[in-house]
N, C-alpha and C positions, 0 to 999 in steps of 0.2 A: 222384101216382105212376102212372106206364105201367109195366105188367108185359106182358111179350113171351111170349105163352104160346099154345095151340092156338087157343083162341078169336082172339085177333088175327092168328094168321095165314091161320085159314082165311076171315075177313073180307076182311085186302088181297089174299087170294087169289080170292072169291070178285068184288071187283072188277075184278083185273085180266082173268079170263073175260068180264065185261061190257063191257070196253074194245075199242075197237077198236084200241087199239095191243096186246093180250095182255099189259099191264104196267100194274101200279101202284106206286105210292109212298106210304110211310106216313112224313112225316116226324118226326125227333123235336127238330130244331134250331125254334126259334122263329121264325128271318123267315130270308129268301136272302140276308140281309149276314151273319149267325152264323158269326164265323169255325171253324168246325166246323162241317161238312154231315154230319148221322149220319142215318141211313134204311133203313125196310125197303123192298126193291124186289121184290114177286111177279110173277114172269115166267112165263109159258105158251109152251107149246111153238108155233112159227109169230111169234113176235116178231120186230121187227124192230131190230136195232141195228148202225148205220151203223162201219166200222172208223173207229175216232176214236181221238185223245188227248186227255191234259189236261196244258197246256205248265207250267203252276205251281204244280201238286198232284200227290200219289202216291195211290194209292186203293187201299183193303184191300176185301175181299167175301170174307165170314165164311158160309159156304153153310149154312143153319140146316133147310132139306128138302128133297130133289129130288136135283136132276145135272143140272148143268151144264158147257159145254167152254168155257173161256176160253182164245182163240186168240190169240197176236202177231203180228205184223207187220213188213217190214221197209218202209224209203219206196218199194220196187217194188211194194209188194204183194202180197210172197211169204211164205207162211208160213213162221216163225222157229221157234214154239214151240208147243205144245198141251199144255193139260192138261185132263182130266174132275176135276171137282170132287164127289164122293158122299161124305156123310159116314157113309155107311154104311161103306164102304172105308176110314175111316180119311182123305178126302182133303179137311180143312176148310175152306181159304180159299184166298185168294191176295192178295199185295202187287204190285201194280201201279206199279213207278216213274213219276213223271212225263214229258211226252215221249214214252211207250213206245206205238205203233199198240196198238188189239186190239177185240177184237170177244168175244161169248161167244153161246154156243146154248144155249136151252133143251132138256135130253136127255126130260126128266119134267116132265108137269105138276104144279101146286102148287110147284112150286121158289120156297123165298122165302130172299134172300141180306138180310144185313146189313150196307150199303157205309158206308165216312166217308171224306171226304175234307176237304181244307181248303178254306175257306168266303174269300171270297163265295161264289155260283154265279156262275158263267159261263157263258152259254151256249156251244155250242160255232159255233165260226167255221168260214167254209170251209176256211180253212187246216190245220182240226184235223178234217176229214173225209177220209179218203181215199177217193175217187171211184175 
């Protein structure tokens, strides 16, 4: 049994300040073929995340401390949409269709989201980066 509680967050949080990417991941699927990808992902303010999609998966991020901006995109690379994620406000997640550009900012340190999506992994291709 994993219980998702202070203690485990302020650990993947306390890694991802270690990181040189300001991000960690705390997975909870068993290997990268698990057709279910569930995961904590603590992200620190100054990360970096490329505007990307994902062409065969929709992805939820259930915002569990912190503030977040998850931005869309359209194929110019114009912003579509914005939302601040604080579950302080009342503003808990977001469903991400698949195919859909986006990007997100860390607003607050300690921010740690709880993503799934469907598994395998993928890495992402150039075609799923926009440059």
């Amino acid at each position: 049994m994993k219980i998702i509680n202070e203690t485990l967050l302020d650990e993947v949080t306390r890694q991802a300040k270690e990181s040189s990417r300001l991000r960690m991941n705390y997975n909870f699927h068993n290997s990268l073929d698990a057709k279910a990808q569930r995961l904590l992902n603590a992200l620190e303010p100054g990360t970096l995340l490329p505007i990307h999609r994902h062409p065969h998966t929709a992805e939820t991020y259930l915002l569990l401390r912190g503030k977040i901006r998850v931005i869309y995109y359209n194929d110019q690379k114009e912003v579509t949409e914005s939302v601040i994620l604080d579950p302080r406000c009342g503003m808990y997640g977001i469903h991400i269709p698949s195919n859909q550009w986006h990007t997100l900012e860390v607003l607050e340190g300690g921010s740690v989201i709880f993503e799934v999506k469907d598994g395998p992994y993928t890495p992402l291709g150039e075609q799923d980066i926009l440059f």
